[in-house]
N, C-alpha and C positions, 0 to 999 in steps of 0.2 A: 320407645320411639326416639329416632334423632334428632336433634337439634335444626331445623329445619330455615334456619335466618341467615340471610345472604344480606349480605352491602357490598354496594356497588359506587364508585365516582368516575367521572368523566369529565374532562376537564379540556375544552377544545379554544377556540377563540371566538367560537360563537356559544359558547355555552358552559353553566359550569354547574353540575348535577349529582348529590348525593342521594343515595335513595339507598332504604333499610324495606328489607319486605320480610314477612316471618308467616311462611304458610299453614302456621298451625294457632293461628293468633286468635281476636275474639272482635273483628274489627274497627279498629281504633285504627283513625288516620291525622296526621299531622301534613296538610300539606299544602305549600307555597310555591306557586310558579309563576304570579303574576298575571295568568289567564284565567280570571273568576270561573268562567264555564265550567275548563277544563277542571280545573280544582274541586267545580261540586262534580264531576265525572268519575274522580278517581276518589273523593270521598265514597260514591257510591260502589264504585268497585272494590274497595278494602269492604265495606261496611257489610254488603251481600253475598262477598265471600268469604267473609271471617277471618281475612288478612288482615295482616298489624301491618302500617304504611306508613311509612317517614317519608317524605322527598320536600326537595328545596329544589330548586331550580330557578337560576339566574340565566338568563336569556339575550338576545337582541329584539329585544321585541319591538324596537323604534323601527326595525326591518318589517318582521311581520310575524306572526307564530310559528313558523316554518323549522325554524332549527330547534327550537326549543322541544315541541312536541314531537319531532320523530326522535329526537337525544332521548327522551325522556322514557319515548317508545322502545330504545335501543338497550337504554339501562333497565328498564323491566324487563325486557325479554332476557336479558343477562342473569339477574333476579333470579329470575323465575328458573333456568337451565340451574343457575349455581345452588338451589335453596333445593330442589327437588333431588338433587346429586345424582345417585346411580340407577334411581325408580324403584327399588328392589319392593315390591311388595303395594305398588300404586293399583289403581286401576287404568293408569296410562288414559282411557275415552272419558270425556265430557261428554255432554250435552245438554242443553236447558231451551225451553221456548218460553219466553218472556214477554208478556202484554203487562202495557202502558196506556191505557186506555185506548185507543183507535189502532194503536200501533202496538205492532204484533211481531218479535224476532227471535228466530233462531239464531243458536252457534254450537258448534261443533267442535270438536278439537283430540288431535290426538298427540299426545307425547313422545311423538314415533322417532325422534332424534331426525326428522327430516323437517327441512320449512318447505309449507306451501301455505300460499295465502289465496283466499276466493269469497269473493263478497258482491251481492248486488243490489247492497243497501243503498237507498237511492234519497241526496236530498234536494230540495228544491230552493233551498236559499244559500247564500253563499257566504252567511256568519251566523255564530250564532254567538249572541254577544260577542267579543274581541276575538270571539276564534273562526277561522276559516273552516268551512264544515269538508271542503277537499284535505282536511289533514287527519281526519279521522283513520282513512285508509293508509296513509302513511303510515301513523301512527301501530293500528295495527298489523300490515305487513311488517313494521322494523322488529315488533312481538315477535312472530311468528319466524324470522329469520333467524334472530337471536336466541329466542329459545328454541330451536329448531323442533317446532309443532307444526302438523296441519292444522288451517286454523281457516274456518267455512263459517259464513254467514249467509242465512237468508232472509229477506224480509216478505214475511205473509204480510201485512198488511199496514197502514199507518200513512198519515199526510202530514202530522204535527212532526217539525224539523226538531223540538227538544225532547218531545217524546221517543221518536225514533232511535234519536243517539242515545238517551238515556237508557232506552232496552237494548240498545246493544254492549252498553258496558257494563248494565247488570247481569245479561244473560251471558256476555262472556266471564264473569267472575263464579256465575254459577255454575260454569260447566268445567274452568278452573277449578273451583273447587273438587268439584266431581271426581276430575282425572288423578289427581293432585291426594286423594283421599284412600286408606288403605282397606286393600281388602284382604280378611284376617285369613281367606284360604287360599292365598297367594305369596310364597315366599321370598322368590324370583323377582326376576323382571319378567311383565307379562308378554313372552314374545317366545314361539316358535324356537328361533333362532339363538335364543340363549342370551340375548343381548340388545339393549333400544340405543 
């Protein structure tokens, strides 16, 4: 099996972001961005999908979480494209449905070397602690761009705004995993066409 650990920095004037991700890790997260929320988010996303997670991320956050979380969005999805390399032998599809007690989400996702992002995860407040809950979707369209995945959401059901988001970024690390995991009678990349 290869070595499967990508690092990535970005370094803008709104932002300045290291991030180490190792898709075959046991998950162990280290991670600072000055948005508490966000940070127990992506503890739960290394943690659920057995990712190793380093990130730091210094921000403008006297602005507002904006640049910080899609930077942060933009360097995982980098991550994730450079750590996975050529696919040869993945199962390329996710999928996982994930209930949090009321709240109920799917995700989806293919490795398809294409982005498309589609979500109609829906919240009803407009922070949750220090984070703006419209950056979620930022967040993961910059994913789904950067690592050029389809990448679907739907929410069966849920009213609680920390619940909701917390099954969306458990159930997309568990359908990450999924994709991201090899299957031993697939040499290839899994695609027709010879190539993802």
């Amino acid at each position: 099996m290869e070595n499967r650990i990508a690092t990535v920095e970005r370094i803008t004037k709104e932002t300045r972001i290291i991030l180490t991700l190792n898709l075959d890790g046991t998950g162990k997260c280290e991670c600072n961005t000055g948005i508490g929320f966000f940070d127990h988010m992506m503890t739960g996303f290394a943690k659920h999908g057995l990712f190793d997670l380093n990130l730091v991320c210094e921000g403008d956050l006297e602005v507002d979480t904006h640049h910080s979380i899609e930077d942060v969005g933009i360097v995982l999805g980098q991550a994730i494209k450079k750590a996975v390399g050529e696919k040869k032998g993945i199962k390329r599809y996710g999928h996982y449905t994930l209930p949090m007690d009321e709240a109920l989400i799917l995700c989806a996702l293919d490795l398809s070397g294409r982005p498309y992002y589609v979500s109609d995860v829906k919240y009803t407040a407009e922070r949750i602690g220090e984070l703006e809950t419209e950056m979620f979707a930022e967040f993961f369209y910059a994913i789904s761009y950067e690592a050029a995945m389809n990448l679907h959401f739907k929410q069966l059901s849920g009213s609680n705004n920390h619940h909701i988001a917390e099954a969306s970024f458990k159930a997309f690390a568990k359908a990450l995993d999924m994709a991201t995991s090899y299957e031993p009678r697939m040499q290839d990349v899994w695609s027709t066409k010879g190539t993802l």
